[in-house]
C-alpha positions in Angstrom: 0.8 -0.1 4.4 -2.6 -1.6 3.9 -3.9 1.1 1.5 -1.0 0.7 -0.6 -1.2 -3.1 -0.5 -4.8 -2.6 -1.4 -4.3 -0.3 -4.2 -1.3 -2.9 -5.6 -4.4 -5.3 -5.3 -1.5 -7.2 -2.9 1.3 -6.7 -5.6 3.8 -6.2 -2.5 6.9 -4.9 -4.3 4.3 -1.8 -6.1 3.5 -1.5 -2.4 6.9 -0.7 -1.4 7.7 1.7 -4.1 4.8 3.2 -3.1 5.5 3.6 0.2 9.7 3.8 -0.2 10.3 0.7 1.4 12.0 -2.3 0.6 10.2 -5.5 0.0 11.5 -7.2 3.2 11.3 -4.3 5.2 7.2 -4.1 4.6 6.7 -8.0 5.3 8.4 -7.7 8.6 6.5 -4.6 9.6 3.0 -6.6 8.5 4.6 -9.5 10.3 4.4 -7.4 13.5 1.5 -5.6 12.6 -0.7 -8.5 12.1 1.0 -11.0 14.6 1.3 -13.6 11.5 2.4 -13.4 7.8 -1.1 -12.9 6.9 -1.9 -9.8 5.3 -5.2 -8.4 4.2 -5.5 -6.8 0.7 -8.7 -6.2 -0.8 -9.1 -6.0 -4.1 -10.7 -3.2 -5.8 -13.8 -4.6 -8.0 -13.4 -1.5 -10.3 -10.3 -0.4 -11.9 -11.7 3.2 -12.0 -12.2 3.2 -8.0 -8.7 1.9 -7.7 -7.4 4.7 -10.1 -9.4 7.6 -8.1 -8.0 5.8 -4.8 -4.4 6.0 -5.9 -4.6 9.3 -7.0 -5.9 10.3 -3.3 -2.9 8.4 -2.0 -0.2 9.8 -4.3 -1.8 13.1 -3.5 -1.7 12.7 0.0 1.8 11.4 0.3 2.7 14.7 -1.6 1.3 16.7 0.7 3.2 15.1 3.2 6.1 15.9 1.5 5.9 19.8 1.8 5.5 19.7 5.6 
């Protein structure tokens, strides 16, 4: 959940596509997660760092997939 947030530079509804959740769903689990509504997202300073770092994701979740 983090890594997405932090790839959706905190855009939480991107996040929850991302991860196939809805919106609601992902504040709640951050909620408990975190023990308050604050979540941390980190913005990447370079767009192309974000773009490599999504692609590992996407990847990753893919490979997931075939299991």
């Amino acid at each position: 959940m983090e890594e997405a947030l932090r790839l959706t530079t905190g855009n939480k509804s991107a996040a929850t596509r991302m991860l196939g959740l809805k919106r609601t769903t992902l504040v709640a689990k951050l909620r408990r997660k975190n023990g308050s509504i604050q979540e941390s997202t980190v913005m990447a300073s370079d767009r192309t760092d974000r773009d490599e770092l999504f692609s590992e994701f996407i990847a990753a979740a893919d490979s997931r997939k075939d299991t």
